[in-house]
PAMI-860895 format. One record per residue (C-alpha): residue number from 0; chain; x, y, z. Coordinates in nm, 3 decimals, m for minus. Example, Ala and Ser with C-alpha at 12.3 -4.5 7.8 and 13.67 -1.06 7.14 Angstrom:
BEGIN
[0,'A',[1.230,m0.450,0.780]],
[1,'A',[1.367,m0.106,0.714]],
This chain:
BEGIN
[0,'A',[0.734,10.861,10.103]],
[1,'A',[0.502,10.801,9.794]],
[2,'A',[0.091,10.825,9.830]],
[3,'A',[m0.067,10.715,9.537]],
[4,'A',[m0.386,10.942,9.520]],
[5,'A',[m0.628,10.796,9.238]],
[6,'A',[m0.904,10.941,9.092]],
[7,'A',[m1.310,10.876,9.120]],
[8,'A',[m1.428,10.676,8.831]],
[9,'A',[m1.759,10.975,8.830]],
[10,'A',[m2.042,10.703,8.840]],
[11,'A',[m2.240,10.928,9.031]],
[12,'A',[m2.217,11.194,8.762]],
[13,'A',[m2.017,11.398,8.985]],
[14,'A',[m1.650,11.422,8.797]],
[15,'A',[m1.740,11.816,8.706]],
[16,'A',[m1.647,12.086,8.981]],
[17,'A',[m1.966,12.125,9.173]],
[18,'A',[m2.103,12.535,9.167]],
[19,'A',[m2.310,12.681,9.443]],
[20,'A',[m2.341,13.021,9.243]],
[21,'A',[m2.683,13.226,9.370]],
[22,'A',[m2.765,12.922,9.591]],
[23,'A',[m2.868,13.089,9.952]],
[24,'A',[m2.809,13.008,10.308]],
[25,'A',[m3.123,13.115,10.501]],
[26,'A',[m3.151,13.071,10.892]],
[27,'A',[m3.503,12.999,11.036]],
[28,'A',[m3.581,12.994,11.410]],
[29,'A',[m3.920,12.819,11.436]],
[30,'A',[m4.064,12.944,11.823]],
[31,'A',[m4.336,12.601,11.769]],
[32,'A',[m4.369,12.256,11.734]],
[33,'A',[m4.588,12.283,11.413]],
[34,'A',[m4.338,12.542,11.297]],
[35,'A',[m4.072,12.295,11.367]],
[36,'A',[m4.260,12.043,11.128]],
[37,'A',[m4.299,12.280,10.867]],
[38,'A',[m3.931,12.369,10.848]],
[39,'A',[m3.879,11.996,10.821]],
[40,'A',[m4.169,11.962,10.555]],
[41,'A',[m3.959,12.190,10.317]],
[42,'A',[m3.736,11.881,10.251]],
[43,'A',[m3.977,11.661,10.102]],
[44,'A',[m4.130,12.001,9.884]],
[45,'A',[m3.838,12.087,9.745]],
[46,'A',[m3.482,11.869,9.635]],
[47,'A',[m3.151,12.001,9.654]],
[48,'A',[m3.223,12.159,9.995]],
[49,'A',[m2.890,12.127,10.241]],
[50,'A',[m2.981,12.130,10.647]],
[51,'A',[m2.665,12.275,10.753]],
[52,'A',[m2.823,12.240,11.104]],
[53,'A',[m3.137,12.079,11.232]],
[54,'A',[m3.453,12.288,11.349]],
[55,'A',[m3.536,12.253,11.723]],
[56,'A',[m3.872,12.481,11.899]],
[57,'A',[m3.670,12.850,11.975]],
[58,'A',[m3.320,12.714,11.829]],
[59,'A',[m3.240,12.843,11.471]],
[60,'A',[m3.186,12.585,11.161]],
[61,'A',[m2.951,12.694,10.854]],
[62,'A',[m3.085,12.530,10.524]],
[63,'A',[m2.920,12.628,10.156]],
[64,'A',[m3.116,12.664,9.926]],
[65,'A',[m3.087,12.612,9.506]],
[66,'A',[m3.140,12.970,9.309]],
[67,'A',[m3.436,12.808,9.141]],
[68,'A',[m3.619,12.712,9.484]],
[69,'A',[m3.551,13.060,9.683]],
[70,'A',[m3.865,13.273,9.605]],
[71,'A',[m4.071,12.970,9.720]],
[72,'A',[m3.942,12.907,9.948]],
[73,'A',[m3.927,13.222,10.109]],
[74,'A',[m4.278,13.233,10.012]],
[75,'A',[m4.349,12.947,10.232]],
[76,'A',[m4.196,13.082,10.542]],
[77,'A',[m4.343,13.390,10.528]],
[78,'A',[m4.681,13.217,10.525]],
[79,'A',[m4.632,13.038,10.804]],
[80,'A',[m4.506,13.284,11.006]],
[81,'A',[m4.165,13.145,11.025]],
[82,'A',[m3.882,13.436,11.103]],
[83,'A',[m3.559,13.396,10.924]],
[84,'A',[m3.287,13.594,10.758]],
[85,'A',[m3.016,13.584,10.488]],
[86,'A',[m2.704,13.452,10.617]],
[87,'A',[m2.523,13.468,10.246]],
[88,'A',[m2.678,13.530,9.893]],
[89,'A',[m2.404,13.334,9.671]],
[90,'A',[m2.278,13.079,9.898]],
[91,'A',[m2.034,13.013,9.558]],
[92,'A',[m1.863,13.329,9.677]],
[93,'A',[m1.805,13.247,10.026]],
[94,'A',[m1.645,12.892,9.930]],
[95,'A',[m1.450,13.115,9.698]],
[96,'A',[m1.314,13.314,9.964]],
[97,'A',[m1.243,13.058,10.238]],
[98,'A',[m0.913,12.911,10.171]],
[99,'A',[m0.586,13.131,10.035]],
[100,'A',[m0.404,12.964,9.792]],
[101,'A',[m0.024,12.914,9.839]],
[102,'A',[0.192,12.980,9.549]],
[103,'A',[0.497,12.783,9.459]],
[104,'A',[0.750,13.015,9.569]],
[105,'A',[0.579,13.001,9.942]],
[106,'A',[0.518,12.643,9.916]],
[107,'A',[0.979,12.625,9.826]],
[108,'A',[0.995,12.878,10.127]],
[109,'A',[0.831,12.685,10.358]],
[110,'A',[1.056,12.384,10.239]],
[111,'A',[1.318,12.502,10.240]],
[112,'A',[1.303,12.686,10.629]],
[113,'A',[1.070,12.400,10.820]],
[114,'A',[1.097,12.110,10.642]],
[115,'A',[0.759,12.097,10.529]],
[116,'A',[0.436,12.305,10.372]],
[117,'A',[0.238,12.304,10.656]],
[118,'A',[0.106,12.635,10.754]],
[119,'A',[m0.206,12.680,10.977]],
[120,'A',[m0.302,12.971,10.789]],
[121,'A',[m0.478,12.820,10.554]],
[122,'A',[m0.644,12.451,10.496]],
[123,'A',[m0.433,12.150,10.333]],
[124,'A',[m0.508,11.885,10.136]],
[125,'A',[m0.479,11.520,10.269]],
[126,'A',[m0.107,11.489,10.099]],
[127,'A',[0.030,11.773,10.300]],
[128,'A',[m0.104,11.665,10.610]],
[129,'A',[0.093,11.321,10.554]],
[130,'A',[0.409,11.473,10.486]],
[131,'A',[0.393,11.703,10.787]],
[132,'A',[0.310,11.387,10.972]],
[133,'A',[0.600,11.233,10.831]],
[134,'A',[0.840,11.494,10.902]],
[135,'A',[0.752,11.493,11.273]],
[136,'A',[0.812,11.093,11.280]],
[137,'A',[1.112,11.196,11.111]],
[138,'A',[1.248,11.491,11.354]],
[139,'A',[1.104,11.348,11.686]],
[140,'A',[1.155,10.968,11.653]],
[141,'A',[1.173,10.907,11.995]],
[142,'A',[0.822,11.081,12.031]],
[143,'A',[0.640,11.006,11.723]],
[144,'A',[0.532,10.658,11.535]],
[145,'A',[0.328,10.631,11.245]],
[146,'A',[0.055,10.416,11.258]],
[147,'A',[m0.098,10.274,10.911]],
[148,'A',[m0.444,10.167,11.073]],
[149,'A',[m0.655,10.039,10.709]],
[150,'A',[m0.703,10.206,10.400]],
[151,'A',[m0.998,10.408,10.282]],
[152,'A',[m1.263,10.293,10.038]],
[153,'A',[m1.062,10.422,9.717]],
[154,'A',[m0.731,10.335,9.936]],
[155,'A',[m0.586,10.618,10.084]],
[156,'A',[m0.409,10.571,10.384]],
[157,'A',[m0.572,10.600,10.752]],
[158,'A',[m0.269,10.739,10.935]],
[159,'A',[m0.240,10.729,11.296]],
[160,'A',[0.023,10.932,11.470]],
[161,'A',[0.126,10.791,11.847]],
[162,'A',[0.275,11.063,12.030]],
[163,'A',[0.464,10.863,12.360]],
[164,'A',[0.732,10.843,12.592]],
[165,'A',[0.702,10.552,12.645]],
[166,'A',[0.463,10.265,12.799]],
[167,'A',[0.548,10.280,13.135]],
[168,'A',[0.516,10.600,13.370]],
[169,'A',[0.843,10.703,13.600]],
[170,'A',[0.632,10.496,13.868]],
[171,'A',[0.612,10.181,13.650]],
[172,'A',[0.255,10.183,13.587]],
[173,'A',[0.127,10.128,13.238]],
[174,'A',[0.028,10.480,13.112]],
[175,'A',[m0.361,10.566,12.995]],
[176,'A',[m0.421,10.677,12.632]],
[177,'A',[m0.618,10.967,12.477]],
[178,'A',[m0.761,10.906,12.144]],
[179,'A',[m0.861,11.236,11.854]],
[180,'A',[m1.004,11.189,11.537]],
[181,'A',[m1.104,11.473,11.276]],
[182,'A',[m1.276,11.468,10.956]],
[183,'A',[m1.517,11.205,11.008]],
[184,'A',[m1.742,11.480,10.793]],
[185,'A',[m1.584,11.573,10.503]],
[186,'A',[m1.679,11.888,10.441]],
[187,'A',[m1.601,12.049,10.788]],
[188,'A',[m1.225,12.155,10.728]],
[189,'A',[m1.186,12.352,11.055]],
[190,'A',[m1.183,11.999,11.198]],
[191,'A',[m0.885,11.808,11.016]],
[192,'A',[m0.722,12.144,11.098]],
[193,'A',[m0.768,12.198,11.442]],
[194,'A',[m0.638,11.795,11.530]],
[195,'A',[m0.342,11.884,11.355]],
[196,'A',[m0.289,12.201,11.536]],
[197,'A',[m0.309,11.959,11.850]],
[198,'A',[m0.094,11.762,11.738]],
[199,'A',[0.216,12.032,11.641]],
[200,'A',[0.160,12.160,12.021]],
[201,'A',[0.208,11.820,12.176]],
[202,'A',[0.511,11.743,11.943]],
[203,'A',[0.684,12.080,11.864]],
[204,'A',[0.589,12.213,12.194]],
[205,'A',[0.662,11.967,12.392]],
[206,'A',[0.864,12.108,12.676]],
[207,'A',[0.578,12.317,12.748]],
[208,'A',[0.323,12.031,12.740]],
[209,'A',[0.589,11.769,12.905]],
[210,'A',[0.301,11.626,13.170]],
[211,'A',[0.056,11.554,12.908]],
[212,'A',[0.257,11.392,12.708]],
[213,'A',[0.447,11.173,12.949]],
[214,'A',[0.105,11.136,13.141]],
[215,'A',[m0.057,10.949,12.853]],
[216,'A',[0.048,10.783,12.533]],
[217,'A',[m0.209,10.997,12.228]],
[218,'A',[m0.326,10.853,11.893]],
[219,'A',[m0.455,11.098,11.661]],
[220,'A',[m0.622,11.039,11.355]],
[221,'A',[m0.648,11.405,11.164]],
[222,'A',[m0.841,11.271,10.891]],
[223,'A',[m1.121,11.003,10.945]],
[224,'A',[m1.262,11.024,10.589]],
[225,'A',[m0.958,11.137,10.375]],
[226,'A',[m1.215,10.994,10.053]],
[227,'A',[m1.457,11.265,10.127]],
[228,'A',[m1.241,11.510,10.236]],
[229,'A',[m1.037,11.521,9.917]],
[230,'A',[m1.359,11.516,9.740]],
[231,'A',[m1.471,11.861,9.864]],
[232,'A',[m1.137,11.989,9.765]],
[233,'A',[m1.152,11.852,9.384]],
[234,'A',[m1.536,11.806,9.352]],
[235,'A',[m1.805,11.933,9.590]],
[236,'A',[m1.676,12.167,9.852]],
[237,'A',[m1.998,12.089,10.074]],
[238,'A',[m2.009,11.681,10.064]],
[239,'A',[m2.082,11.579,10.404]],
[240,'A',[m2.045,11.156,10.339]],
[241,'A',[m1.745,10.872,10.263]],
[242,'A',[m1.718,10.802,9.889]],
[243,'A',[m1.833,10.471,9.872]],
[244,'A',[m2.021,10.268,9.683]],
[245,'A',[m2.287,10.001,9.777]],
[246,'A',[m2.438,9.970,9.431]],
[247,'A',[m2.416,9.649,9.462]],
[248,'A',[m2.506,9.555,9.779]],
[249,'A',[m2.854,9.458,9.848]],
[250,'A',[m2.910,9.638,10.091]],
[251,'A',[m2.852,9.964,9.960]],
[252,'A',[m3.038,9.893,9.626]],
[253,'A',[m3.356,10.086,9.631]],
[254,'A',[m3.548,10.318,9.367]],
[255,'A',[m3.448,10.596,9.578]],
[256,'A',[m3.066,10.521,9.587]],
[257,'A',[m3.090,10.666,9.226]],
[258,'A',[m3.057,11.012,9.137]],
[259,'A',[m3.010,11.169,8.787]],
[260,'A',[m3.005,10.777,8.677]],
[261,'A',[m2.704,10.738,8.890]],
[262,'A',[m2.660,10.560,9.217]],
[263,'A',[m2.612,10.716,9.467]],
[264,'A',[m2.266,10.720,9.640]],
[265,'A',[m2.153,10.740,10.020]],
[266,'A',[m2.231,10.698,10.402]],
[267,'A',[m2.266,10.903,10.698]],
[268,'A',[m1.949,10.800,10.880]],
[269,'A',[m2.140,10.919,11.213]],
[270,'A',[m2.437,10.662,11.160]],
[271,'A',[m2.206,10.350,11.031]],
[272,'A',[m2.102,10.265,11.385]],
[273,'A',[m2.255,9.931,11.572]],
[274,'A',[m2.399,10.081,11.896]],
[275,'A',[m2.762,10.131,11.824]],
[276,'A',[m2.694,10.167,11.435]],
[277,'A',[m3.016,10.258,11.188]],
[278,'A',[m3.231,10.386,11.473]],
[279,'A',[m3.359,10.754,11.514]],
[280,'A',[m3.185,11.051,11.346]],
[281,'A',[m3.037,10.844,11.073]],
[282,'A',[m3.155,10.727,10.690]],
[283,'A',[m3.166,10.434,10.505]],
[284,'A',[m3.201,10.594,10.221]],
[285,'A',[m2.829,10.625,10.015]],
[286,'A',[m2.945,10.937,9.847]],
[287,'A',[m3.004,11.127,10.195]],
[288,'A',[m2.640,11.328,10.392]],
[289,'A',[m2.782,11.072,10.701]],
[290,'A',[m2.793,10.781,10.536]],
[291,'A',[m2.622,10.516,10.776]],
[292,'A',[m2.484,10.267,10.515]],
[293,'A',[m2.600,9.936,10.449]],
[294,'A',[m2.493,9.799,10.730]],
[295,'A',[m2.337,9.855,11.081]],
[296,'A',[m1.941,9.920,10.987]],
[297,'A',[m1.950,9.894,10.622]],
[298,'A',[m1.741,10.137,10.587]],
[299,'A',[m1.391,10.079,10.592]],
[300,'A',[m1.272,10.362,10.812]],
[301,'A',[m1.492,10.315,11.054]],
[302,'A',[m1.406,9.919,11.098]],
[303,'A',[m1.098,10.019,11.068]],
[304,'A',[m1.105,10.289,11.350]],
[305,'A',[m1.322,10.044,11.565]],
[306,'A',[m1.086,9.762,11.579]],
[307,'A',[m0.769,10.000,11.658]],
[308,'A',[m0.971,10.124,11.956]],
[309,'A',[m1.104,9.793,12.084]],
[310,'A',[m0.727,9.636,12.050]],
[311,'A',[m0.657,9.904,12.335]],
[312,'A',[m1.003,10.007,12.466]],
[313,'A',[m0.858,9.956,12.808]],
[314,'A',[m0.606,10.202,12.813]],
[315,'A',[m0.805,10.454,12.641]],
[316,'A',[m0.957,10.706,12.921]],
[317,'A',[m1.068,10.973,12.713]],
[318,'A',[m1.249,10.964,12.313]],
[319,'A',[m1.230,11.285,12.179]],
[320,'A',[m1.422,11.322,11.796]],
[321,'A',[m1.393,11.708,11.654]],
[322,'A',[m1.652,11.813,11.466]],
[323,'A',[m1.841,12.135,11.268]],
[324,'A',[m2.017,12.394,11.362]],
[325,'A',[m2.214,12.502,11.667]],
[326,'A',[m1.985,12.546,11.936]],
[327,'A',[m2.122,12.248,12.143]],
[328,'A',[m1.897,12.003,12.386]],
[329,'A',[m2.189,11.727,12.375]],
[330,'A',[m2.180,11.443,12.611]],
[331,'A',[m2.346,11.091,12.503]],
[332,'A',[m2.617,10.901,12.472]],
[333,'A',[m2.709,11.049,12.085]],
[334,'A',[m2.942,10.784,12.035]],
[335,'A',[m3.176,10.876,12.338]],
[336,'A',[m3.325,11.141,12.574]],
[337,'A',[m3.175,10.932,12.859]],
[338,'A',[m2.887,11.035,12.991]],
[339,'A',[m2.605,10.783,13.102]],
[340,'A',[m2.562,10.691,13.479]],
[341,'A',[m2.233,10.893,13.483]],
[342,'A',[m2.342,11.182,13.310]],
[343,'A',[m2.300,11.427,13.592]],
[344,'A',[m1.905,11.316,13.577]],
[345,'A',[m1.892,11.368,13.237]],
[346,'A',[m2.053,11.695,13.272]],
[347,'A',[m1.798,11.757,13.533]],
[348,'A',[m1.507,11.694,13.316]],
[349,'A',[m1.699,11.845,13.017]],
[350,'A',[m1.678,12.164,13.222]],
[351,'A',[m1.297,12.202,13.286]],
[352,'A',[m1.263,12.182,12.921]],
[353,'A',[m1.526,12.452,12.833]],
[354,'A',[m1.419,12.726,13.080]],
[355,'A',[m1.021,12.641,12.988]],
[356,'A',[m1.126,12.723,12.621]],
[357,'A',[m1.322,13.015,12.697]],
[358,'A',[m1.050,13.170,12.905]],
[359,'A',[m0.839,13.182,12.598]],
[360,'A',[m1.025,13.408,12.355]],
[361,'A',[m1.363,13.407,12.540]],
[362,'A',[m1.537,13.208,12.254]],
[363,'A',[m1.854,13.036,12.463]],
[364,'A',[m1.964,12.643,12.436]],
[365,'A',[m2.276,12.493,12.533]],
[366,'A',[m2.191,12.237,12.717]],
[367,'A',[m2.492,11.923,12.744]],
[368,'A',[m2.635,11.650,12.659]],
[369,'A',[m2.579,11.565,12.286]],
[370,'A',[m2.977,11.504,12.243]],
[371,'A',[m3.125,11.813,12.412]],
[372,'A',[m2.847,12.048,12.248]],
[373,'A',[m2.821,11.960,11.917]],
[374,'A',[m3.059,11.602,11.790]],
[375,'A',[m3.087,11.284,11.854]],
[376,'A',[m2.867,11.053,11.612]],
[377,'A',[m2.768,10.674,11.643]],
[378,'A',[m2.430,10.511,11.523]],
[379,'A',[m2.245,10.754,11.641]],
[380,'A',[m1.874,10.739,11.697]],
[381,'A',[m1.923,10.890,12.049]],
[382,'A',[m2.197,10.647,12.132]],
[383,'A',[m2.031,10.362,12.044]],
[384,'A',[m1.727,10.455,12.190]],
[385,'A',[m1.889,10.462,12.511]],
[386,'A',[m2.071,10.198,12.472]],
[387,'A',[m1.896,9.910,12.292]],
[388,'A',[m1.536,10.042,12.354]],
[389,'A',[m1.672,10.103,12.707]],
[390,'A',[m1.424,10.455,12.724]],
[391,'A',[m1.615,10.692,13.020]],
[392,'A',[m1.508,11.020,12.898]],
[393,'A',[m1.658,10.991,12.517]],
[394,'A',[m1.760,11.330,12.354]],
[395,'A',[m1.809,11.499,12.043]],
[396,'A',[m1.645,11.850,11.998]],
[397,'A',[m1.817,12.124,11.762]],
[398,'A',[m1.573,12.369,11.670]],
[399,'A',[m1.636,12.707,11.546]],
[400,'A',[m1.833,12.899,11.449]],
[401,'A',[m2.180,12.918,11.583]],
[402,'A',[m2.307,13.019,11.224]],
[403,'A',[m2.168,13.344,11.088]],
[404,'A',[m1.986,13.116,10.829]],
[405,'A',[m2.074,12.783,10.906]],
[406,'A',[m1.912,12.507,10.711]],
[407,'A',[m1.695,12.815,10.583]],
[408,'A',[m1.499,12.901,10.818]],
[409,'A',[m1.220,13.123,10.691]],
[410,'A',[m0.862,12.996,10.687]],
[411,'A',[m0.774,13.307,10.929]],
[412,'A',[m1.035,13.151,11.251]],
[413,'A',[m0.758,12.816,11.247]],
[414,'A',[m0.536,12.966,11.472]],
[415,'A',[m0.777,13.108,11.755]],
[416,'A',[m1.009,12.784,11.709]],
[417,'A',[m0.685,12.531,11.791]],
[418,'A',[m0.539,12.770,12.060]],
[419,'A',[m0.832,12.767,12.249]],
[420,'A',[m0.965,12.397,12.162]],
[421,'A',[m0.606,12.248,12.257]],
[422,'A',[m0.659,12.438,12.569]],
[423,'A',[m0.976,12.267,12.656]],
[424,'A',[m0.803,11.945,12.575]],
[425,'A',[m0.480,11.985,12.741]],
[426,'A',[m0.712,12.075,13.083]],
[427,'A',[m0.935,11.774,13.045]],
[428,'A',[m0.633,11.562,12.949]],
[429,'A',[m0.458,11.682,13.254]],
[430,'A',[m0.755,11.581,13.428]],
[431,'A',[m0.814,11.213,13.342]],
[432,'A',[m0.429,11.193,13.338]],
[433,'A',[m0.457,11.285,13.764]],
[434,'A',[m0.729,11.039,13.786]],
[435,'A',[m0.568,10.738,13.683]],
């Protein structure tokens, strides 16, 4: 198996590792409207500030902030009355801390006892994850198939890995499908990590998971944006978008799709979906972490994705996107306050997955509508899977943690985070599985 990984040709100025030394990551809870707006007002004051998470009246926002900006903007808070505390004072430290390297005498070890490299003790680039995916296809042919599904923007593989017994149930009937992605944000590792956690526990444990996995044929996608996602392992450790680039599209070409003299590069992969697509809660500006492309599906992984899904949108019962951080199991619409007319059996179903995580390690999720709990946000995956792809059971999945480390989770909260989310999904899955 050869993956040919190329490198960026650094038109956006960005072939240099990226630094975050003395930058800050503040947390502001804003108890009023106005208070809301001025949080939100800080953005257009000052550039280079990161919303981790988005302010809401009485719910907290986490915002980085460059060294050169943190007086005033401290300043500014305190002015307005705004509470708020220190969540880490060199964020360049934390990213330094997050992921143990392996050396080469673990990485022969592993080898040379499994087969493969992957551990889940600490967070792999894209190439390992294909060769673990490999190996399983490999070991467990009559359970696993690799699925090439389209090819990034700088052409790296979108790998799909079935997991099926077959087509048919013992009864004869044609069997429902599940459907995981991870990564779709390239920065949030404990995502890519967690779907391939899922994925070893339907495969290598699958005497112990047998009904699932007879019950319903599963395609997994573990990394959505594989672009981005190597990016924050070579480049920027906190880029959020795909890597591609609209330059030349009309469309994208505005005076603020510049920065430093260079265009700006990327799309929110959550915002580049065709249900609803450029309303509230995303940009059209190519500068901005929201911006939702040029276009409805102009990125390739998402058409790609999209026309995988609608080839078998009638066998899929359950769409299942894992995301970073909050600790949220959010049920659509994200583009508006209204709720769908089956939200209560979404809820419902959103429920046995909660409490069958929380039993594990006791780790709480909100559980809600995507727009009340976290913000509202169109051309999303989880929208337009319900939506277009017309799936019932469509929801997005924040993972750990709710904001001691954010993006930066450390390597050691993989394990407890996929034990407990696989438990939410196996009990969901078991649901949907007795429903059809």
């Amino acid at each position: 198996m050869n993956y040919f990984f190329g490198e960026e040709d650094g038109k956006d100025g960005r072939n240099k590792k990226v630094r975050y030394n003395r930058y800050q990551l503040l947390r502001v809870t804003p108890r009023t409207m106005i208070q809301v707006d001025d949080v939100l007002s800080l953005r257009d004051d000052y550039d280079g500030l990161m919303y981790w998470t988005q302010p809401a009246k009485n719910r907290s926002a986490d915002i980085l902030v460059p060294p050169n900006f943190v007086r005033d903007v401290k300043e500014f808070m305190h002015m307005r009355g705004l509470e708020f505390v220190v969540l880490f004072k060199d964020i360049q430290k934390a990213i330094a801390q997050q992921n143990p390297r392996m050396t080469r005498d673990q990485r022969i070890e592993l080898r040379n006892t499994k087969g493969h490299e992957m551990t889940f003790k600490r967070y792999h680039r894209y190439l390992d994850m294909l060769k673990y995916l490999e190996f399983l296809s490999t070991k467990y042919p009559e359970l696993v198939d690799m699925i090439t599904i389209g090819k990034s923007s700088l052409g790296l593989p979108l790998k799909v890995i079935k997991i099926s017994t077959g087509l048919r149930t013992q009864k004869g009937d044609i069997k429902p499908a599940v459907w995981i992605d991870g990564g779709m944000h390239a920065r949030e590792w404990i995502s890519p990590a967690v779907v391939m956690y899922t994925i070893k526990q339907l495969v290598e444990n699958f005497n112990v998971n047998k009904k699932i996995v007879e019950g319903a044929d599963w395609y997994i996608l573990p990394v959505a944006n594989p672009d981005g996602y190597e990016y924050t392992h070579t480049i920027d450790r906190l880029w959020r978008k795909t890597r591609s680039n609209h330059e030349s599209d009309e469309a994208a070409r505005t005076i603020s799709s510049y920065l430093f003299g260079q265009p700006c590069r990327g799309v929110d992969m959550n915002r580049n979906w065709n249900f609803h697509w450029g309303e509230t809660g995303a940009s059209d500006d190519p500068c901005q972490e929201t911006y939702a492309g040029p276009r409805p599906f102009s990125e390739p992984e998402a058409r790609a994705i999209s026309d995988f899904i609608m080839d078998r949108k009638d066998r899929i019962k359950l769409y299942l996107t894992m995301h970073a951080y909050s600790q949220m199991w959010l049920v659509p619409w994200g583009y508006t306050n209204k709720k769908s007319k089956d939200f209560e059996d979404l809820l419902n179903m959103g429920r046995k997955a909660v409490e069958a995580l929380s039993r594990v390690s006791g780790t709480q999720y909100k559980l809600g509508h995507s727009t009340q709990l976290l913000y509202p946000a169109s051309g999303g995956s989880d929208d337009w899977a319900k939506g277009a792809a017309g799936i019932k059971y469509a929801y997005t999945v924040e993972l750990r943690d709710d904001g001691t480390y954010g993006f930066l989770l450390p390597a050691s909260e993989i394990m407890p985070t996929g034990r407990e989310t696989f438990a939410a999904i196996k009990a969901i899955a078991k649901a949907i599985v007795c429903k059809n």
